[in-house]
N, CA, C and O atoms as a DFTB+ gen file, in Angstrom:
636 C
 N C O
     1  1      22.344      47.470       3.472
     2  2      22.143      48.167       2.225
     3  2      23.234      47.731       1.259
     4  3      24.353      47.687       1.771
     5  1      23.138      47.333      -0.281
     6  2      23.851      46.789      -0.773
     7  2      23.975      47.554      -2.102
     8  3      22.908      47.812      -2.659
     9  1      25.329      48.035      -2.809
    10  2      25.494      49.081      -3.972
    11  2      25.986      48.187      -4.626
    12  3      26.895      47.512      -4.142
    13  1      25.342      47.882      -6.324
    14  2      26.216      47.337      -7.052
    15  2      26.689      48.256      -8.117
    16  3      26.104      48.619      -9.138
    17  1      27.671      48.507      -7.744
    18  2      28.470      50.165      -9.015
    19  2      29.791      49.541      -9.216
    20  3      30.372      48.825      -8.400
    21  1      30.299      49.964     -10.651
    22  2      31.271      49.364     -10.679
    23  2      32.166      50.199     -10.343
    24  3      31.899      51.392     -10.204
    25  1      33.428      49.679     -10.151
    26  2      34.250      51.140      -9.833
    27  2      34.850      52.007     -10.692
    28  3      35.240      53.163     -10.533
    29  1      34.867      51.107     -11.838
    30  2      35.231      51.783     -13.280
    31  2      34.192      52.723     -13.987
    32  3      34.445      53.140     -15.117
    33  1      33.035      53.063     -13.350
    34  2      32.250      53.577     -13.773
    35  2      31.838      54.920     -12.636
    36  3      31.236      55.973     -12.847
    37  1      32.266      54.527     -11.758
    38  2      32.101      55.635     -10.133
    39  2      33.411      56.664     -10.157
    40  3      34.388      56.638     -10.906
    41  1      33.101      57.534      -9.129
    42  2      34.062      58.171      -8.817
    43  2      33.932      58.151      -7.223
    44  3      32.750      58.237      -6.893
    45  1      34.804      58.063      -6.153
    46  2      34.931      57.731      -5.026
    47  2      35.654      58.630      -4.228
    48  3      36.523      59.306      -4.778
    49  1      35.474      58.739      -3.187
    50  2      36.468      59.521      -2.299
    51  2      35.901      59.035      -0.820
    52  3      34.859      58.444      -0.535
    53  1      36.742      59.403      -0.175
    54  2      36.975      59.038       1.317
    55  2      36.981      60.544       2.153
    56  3      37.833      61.323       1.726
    57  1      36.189      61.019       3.219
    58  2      36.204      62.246       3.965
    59  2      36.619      61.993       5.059
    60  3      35.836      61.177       5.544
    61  1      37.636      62.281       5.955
    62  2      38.045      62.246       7.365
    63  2      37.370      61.476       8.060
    64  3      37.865      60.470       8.568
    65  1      35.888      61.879       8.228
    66  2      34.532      61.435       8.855
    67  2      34.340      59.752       8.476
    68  3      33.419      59.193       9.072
    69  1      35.209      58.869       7.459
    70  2      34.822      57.556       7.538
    71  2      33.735      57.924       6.487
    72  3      33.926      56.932       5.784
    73  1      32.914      58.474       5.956
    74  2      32.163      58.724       5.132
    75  2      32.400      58.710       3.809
    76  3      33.008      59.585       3.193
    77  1      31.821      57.506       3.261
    78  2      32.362      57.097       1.885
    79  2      31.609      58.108       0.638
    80  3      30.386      57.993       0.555
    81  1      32.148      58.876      -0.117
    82  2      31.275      59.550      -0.929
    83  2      31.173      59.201      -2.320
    84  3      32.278      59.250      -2.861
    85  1      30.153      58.836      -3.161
    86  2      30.775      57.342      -4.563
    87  2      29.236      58.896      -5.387
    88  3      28.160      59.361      -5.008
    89  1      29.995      59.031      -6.365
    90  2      29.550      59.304      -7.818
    91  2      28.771      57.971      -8.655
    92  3      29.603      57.415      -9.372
    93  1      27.878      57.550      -8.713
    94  2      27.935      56.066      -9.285
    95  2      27.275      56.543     -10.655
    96  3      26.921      57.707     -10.844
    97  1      27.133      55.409     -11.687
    98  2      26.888      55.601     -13.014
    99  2      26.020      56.114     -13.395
   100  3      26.080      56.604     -14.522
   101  1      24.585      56.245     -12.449
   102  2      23.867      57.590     -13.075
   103  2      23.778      58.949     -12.479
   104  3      22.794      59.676     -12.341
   105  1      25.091      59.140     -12.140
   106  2      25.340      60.624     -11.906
   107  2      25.208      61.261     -10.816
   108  3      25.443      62.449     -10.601
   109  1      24.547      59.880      -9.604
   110  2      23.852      60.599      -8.453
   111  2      25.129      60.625      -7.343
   112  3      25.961      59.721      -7.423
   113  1      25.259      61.534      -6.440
   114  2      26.107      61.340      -5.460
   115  2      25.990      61.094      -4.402
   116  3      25.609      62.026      -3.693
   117  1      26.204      59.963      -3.838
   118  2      25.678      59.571      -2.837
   119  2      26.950      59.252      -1.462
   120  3      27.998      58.634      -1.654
   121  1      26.527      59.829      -0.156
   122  2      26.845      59.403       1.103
   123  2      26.719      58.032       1.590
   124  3      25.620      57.480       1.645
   125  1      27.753      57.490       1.928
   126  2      27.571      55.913       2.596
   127  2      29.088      55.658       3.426
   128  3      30.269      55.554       3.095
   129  1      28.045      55.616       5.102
   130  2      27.141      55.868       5.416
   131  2      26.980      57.237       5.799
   132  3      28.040      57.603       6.307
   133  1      25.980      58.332       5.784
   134  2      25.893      59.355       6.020
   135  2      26.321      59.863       7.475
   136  3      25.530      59.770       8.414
   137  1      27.271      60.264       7.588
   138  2      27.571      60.150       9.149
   139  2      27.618      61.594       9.757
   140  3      28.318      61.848      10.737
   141  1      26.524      62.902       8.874
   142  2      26.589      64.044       9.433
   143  2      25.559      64.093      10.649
   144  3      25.513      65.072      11.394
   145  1      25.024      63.371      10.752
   146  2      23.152      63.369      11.481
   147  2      23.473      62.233      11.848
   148  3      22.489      61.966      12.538
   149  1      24.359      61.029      11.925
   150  2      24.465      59.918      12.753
   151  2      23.655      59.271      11.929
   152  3      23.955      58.127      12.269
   153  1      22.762      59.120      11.005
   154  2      21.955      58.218      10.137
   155  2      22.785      57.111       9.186
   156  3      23.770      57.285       8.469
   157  1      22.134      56.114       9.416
   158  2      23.354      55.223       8.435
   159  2      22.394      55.128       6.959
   160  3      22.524      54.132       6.247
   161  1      21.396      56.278       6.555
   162  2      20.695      55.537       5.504
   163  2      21.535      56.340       4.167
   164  3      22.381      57.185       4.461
   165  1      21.383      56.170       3.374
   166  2      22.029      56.583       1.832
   167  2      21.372      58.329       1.918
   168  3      20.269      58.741       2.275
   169  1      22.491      58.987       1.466
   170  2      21.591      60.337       1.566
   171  2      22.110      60.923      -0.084
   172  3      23.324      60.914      -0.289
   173  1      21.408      61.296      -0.939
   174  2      21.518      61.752      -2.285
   175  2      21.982      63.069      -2.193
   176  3      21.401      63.885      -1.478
   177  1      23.152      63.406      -2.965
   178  2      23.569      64.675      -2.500
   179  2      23.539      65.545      -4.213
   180  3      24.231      66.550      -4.370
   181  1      22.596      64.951      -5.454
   182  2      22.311      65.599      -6.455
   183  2      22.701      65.164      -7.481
   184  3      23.048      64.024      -7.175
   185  1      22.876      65.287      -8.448
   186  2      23.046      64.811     -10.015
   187  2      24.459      65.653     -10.297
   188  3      24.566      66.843     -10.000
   189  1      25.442      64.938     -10.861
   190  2      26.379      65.267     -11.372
   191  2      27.069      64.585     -12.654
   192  3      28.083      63.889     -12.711
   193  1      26.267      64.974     -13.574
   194  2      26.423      64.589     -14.745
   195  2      27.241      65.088     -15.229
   196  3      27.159      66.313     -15.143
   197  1      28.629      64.484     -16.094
   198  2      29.523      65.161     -16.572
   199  2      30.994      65.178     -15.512
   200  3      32.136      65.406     -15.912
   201  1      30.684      64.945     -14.429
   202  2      31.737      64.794     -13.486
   203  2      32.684      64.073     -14.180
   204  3      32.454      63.086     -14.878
   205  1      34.081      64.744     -13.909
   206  2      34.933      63.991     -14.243
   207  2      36.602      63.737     -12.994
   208  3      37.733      63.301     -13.205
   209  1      36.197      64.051     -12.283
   210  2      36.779      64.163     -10.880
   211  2      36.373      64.351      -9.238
   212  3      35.364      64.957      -8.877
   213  1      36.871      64.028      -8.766
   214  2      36.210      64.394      -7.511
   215  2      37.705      64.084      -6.076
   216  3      38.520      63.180      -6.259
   217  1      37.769      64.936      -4.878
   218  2      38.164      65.166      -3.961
   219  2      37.734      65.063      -3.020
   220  3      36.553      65.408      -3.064
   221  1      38.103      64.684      -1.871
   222  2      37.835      65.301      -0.394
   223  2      39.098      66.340       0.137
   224  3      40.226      66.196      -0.333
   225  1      38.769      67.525       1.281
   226  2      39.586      67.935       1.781
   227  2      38.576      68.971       2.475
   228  3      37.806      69.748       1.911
   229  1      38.833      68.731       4.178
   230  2      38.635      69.143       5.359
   231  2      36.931      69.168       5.561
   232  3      36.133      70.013       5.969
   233  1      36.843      68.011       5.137
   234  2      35.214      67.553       5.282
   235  2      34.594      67.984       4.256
   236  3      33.459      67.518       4.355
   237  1      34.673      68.662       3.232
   238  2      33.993      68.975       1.940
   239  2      34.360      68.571       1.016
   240  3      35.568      68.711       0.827
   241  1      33.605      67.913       0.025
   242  2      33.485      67.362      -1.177
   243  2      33.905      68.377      -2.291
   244  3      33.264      69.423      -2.396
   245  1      35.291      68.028      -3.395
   246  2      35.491      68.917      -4.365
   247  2      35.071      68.028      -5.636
   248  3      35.345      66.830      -5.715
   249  1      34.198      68.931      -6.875
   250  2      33.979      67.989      -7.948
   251  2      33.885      68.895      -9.279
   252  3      33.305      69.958      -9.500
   253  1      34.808      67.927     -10.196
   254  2      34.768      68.683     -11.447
   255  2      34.173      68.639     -11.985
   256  3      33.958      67.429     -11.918
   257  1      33.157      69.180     -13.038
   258  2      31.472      68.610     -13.147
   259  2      31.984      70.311     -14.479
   260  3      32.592      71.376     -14.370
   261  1      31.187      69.492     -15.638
   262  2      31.317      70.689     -16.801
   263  2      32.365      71.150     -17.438
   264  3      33.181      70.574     -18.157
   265  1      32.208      72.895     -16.910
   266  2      33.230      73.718     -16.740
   267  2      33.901      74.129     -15.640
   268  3      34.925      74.812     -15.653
   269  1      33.039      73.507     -14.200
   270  2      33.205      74.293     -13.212
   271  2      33.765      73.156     -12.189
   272  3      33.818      71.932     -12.314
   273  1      34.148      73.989     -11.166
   274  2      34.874      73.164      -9.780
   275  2      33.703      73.977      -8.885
   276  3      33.231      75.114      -8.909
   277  1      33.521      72.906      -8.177
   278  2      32.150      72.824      -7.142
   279  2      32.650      72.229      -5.413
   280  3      33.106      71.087      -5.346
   281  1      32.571      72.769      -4.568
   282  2      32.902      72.949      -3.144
   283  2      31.135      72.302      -2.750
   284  3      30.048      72.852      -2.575
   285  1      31.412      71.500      -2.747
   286  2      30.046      70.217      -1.653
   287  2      30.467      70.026      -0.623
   288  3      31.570      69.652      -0.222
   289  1      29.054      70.437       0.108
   290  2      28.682      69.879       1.619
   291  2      28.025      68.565       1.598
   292  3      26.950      68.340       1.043
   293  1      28.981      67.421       2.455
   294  2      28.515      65.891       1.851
   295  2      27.090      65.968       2.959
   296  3      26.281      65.049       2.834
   297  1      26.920      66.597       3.576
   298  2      25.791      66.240       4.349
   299  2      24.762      66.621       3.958
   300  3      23.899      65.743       3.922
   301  1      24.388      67.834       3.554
   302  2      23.084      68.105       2.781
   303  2      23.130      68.623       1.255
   304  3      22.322      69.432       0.800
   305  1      24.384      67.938       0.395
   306  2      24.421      68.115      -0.503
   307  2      24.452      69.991      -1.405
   308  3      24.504      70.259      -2.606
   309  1      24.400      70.831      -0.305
   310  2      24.689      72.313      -0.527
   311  2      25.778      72.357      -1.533
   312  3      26.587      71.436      -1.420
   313  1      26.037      73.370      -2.678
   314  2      27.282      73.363      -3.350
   315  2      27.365      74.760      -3.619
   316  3      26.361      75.465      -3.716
   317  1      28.795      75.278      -3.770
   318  2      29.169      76.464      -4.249
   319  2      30.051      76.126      -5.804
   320  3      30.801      75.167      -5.993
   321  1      29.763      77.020      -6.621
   322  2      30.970      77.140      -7.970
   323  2      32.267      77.947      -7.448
   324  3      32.038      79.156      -7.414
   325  1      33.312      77.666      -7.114
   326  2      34.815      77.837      -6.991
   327  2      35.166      78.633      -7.974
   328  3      35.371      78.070      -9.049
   329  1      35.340      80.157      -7.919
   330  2      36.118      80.979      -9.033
   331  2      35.457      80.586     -10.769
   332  3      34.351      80.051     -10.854
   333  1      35.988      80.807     -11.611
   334  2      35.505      81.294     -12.943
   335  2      36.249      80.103     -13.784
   336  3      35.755      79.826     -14.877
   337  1      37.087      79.578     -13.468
   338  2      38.239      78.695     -13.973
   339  2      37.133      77.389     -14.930
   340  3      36.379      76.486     -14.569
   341  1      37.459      77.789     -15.897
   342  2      37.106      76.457     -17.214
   343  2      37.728      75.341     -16.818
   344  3      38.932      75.407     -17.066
   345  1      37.167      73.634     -15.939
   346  2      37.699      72.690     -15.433
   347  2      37.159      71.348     -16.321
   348  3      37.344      70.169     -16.018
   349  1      36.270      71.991     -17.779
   350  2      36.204      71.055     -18.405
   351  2      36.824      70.186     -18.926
   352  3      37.484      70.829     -19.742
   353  1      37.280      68.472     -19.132
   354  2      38.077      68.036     -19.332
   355  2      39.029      67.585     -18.276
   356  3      40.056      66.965     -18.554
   357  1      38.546      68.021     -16.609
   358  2      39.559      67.416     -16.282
   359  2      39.506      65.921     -15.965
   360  3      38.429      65.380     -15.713
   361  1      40.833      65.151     -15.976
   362  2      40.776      63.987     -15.963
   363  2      41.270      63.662     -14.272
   364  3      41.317      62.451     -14.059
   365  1      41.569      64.363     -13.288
   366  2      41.579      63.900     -11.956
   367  2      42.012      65.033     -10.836
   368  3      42.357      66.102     -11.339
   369  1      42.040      64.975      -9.621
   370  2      41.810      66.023      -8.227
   371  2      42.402      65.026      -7.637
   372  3      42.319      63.815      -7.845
   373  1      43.435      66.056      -6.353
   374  2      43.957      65.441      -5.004
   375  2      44.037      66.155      -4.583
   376  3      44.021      67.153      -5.304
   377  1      44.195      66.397      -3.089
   378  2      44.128      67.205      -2.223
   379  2      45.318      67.060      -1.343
   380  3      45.473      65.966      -0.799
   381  1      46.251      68.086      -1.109
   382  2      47.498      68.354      -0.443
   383  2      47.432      69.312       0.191
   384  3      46.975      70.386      -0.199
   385  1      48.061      68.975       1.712
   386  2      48.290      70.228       2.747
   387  2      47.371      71.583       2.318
   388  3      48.003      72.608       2.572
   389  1      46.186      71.817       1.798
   390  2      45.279      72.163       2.313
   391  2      45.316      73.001       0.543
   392  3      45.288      74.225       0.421
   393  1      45.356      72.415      -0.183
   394  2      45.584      72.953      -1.636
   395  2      44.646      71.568      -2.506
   396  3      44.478      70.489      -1.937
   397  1      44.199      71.799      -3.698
   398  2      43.935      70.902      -4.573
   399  2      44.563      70.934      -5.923
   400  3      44.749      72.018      -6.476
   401  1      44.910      69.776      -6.502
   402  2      45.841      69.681      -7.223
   403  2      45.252      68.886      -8.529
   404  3      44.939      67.699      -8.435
   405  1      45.124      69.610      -9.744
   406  2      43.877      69.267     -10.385
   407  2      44.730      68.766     -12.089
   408  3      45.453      69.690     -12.463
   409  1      44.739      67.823     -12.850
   410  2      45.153      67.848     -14.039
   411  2      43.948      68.075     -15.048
   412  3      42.813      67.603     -14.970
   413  1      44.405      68.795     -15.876
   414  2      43.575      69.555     -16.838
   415  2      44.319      69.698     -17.910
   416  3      45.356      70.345     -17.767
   417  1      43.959      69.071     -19.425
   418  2      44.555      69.439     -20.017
   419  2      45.823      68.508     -19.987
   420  3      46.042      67.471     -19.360
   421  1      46.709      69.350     -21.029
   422  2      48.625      68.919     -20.557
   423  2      48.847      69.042     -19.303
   424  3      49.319      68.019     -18.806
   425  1      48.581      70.482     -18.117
   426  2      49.117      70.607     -17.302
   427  2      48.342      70.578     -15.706
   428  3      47.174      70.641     -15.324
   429  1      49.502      70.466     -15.127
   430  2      48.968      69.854     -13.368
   431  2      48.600      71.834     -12.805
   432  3      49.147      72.836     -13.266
   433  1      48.034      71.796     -12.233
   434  2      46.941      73.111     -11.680
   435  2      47.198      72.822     -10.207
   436  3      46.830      71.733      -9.766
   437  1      47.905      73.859      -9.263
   438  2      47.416      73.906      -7.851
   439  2      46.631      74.950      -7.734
   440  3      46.947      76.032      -8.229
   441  1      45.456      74.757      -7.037
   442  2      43.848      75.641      -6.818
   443  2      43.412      75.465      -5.288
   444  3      43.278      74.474      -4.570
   445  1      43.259      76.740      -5.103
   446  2      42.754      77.820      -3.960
   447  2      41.499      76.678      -3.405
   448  3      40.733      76.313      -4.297
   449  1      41.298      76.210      -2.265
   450  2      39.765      75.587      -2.079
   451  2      38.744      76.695      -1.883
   452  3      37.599      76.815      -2.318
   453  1      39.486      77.467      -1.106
   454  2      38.419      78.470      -0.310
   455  2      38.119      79.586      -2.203
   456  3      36.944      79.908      -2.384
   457  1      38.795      79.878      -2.950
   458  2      38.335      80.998      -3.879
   459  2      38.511      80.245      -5.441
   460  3      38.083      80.795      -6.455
   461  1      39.048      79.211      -5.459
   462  2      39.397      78.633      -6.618
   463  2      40.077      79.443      -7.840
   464  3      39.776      79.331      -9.029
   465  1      41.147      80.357      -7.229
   466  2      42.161      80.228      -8.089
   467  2      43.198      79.763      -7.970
   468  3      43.685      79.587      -6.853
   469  1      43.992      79.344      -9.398
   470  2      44.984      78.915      -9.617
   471  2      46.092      79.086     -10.236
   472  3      46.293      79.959     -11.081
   473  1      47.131      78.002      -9.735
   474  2      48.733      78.347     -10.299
   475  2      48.888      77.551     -11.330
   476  3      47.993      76.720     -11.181
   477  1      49.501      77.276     -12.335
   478  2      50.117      76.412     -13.093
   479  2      51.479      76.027     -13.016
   480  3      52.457      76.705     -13.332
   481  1      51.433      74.311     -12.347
   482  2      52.927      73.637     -12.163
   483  2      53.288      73.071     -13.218
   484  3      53.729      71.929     -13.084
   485  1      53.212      73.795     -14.925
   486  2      54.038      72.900     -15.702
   487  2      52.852      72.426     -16.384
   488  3      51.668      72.467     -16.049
   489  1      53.480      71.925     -17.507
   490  2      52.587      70.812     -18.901
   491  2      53.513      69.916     -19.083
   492  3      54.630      69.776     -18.584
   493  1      52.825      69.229     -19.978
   494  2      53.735      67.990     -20.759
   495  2      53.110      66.559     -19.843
   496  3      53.788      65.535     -19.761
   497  1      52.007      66.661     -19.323
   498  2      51.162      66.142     -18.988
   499  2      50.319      65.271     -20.176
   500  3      49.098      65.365     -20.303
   501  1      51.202      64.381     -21.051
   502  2      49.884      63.634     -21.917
   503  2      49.257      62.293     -21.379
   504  3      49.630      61.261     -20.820
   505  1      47.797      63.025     -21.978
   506  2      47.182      61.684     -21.108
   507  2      47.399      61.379     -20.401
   508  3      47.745      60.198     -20.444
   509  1      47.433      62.090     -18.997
   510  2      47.378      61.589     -18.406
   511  2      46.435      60.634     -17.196
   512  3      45.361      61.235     -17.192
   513  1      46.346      59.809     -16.485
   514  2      45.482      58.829     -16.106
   515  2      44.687      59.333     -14.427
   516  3      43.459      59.407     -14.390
   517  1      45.487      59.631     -13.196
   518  2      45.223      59.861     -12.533
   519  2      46.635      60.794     -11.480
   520  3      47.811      60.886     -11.831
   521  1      46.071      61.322     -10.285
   522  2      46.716      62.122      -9.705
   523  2      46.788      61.615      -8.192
   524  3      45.824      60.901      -7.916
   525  1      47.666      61.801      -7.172
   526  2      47.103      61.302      -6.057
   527  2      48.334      61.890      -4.977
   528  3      49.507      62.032      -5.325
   529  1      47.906      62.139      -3.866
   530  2      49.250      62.296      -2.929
   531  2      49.702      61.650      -1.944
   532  3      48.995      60.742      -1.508
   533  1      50.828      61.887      -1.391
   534  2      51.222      60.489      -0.315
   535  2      52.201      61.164       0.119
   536  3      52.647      61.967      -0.700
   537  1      52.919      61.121       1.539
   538  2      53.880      62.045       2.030
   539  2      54.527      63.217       1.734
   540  3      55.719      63.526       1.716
   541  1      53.411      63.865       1.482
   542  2      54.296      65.538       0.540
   543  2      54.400      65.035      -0.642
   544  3      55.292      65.707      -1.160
   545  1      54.019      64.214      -1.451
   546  2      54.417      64.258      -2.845
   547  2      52.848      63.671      -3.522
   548  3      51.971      62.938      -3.064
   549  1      53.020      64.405      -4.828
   550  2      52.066      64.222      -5.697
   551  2      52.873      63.116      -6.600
   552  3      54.098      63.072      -6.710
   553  1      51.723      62.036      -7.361
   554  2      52.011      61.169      -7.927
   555  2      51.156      61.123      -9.129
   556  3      49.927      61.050      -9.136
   557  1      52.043      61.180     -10.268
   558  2      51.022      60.907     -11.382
   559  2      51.505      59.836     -12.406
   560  3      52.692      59.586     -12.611
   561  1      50.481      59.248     -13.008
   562  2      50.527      58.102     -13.833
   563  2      50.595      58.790     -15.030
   564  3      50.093      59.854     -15.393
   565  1      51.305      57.987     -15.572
   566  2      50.774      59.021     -17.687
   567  2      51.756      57.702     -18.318
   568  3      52.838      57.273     -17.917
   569  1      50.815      57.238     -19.566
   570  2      51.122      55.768     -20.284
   571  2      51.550      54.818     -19.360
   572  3      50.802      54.261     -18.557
   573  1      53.032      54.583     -19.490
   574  2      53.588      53.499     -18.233
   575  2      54.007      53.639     -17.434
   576  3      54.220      52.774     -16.585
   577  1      54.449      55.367     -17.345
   578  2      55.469      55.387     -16.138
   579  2      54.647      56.262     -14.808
   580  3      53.707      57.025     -15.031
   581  1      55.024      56.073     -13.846
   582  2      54.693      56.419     -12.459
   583  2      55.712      57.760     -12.251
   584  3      56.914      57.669     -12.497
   585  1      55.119      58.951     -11.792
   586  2      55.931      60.182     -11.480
   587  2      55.755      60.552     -10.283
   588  3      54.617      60.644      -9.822
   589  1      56.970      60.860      -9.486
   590  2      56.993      62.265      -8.060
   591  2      57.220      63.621      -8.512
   592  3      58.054      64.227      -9.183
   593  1      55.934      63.904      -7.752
   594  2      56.304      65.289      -8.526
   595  2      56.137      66.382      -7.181
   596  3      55.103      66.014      -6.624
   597  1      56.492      67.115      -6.712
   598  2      56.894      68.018      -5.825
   599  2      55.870      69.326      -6.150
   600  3      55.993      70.178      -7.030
   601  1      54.842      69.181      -5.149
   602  2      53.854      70.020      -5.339
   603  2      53.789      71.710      -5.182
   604  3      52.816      72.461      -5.250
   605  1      55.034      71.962      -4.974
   606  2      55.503      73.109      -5.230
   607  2      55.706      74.128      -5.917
   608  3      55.349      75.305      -5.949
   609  1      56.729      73.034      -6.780
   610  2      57.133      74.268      -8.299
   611  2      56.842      72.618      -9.496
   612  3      57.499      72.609     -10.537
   613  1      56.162      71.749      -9.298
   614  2      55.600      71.097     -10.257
   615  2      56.835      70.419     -11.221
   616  3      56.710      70.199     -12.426
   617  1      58.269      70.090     -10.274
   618  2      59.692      69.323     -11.032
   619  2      58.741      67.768     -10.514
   620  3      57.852      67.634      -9.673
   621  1      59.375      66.811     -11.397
   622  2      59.226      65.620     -11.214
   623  2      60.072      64.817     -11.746
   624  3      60.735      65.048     -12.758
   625  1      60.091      63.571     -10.910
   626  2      60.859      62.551     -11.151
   627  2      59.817      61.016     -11.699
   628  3      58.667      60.696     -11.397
   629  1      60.790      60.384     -12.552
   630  2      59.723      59.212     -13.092
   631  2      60.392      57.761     -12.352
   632  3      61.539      57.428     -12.650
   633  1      59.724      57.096     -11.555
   634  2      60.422      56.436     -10.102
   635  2      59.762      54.871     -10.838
   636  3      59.915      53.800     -10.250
């Protein structure tokens, strides 16, 4: 089976399971390879138009889509809306020690998976590009410089 998506146009994530989960340019979300049922065929998990982020964390798919943050089941595409929280605009999601870590806006957001509320670690977040984590630390890009930022109380360093 062969996908031609660009990646600049997808949104991607990786689930524990080896299960590649890709947003591609018309909105559809798709499993590859679907590895809940052992099937290796493409399984459509719905239209997400407007997405502007997306996560994995503990086998479920997190996606920012609208206004809302959405908790997906990559296997049969099932979804719940996460708390009340306006997530329009966000520009990226990571997932840390069992928290998601969402930029919105100026400022970086740590959010509840299981109820989707949240804390605010701070602003002064412009433009920024993407979010990501790696040994206990959150990393964010914004213009040129590369930041550690300590997913805690949201201090950072520009490395």
């Amino acid at each position: 089976m062969k996908f031609k998506f660009s990646l600049s146009q997808s949104l991607m994530t990786l689930l524990a399971s080896a299960t590649v989960l890709l947003l591609d340019p018309t909105n559809n979300a798709f499993a590859i390879p679907e590895a809940c049922n052992g099937s290796l065929t493409r399984q459509t998990l719905g239209n997400w138009t407007g997405s502007t982020a997306m996560a994995a964390l503990d086998g479920w798919l997190y996606i920012t889509q609208g206004q809302g943050l959405w908790r997906v089941n990559p296997c049969d595409g099932s979804q719940i809306r996460l708390g009340l929280g306006d997530w329009g605009g966000s520009t990226s999601i990571t997932a840390l020690n069992g928290r998601l870590y969402i930029i919105y806006g100026t400022g970086l957001w740590r959010v509840n998976p299981d109820d989707g509320s949240w804390v605010s670690l701070g602003g002064g977040w412009t433009a920024p590009v993407s979010v990501t984590a790696l040994n206990g630390w959150l990393y964010i890009t914004q213009g040129v410089g590369l930041w550690r930022v300590n997913p805690d109380d949201g201090s950072s360093t520009r490395i």
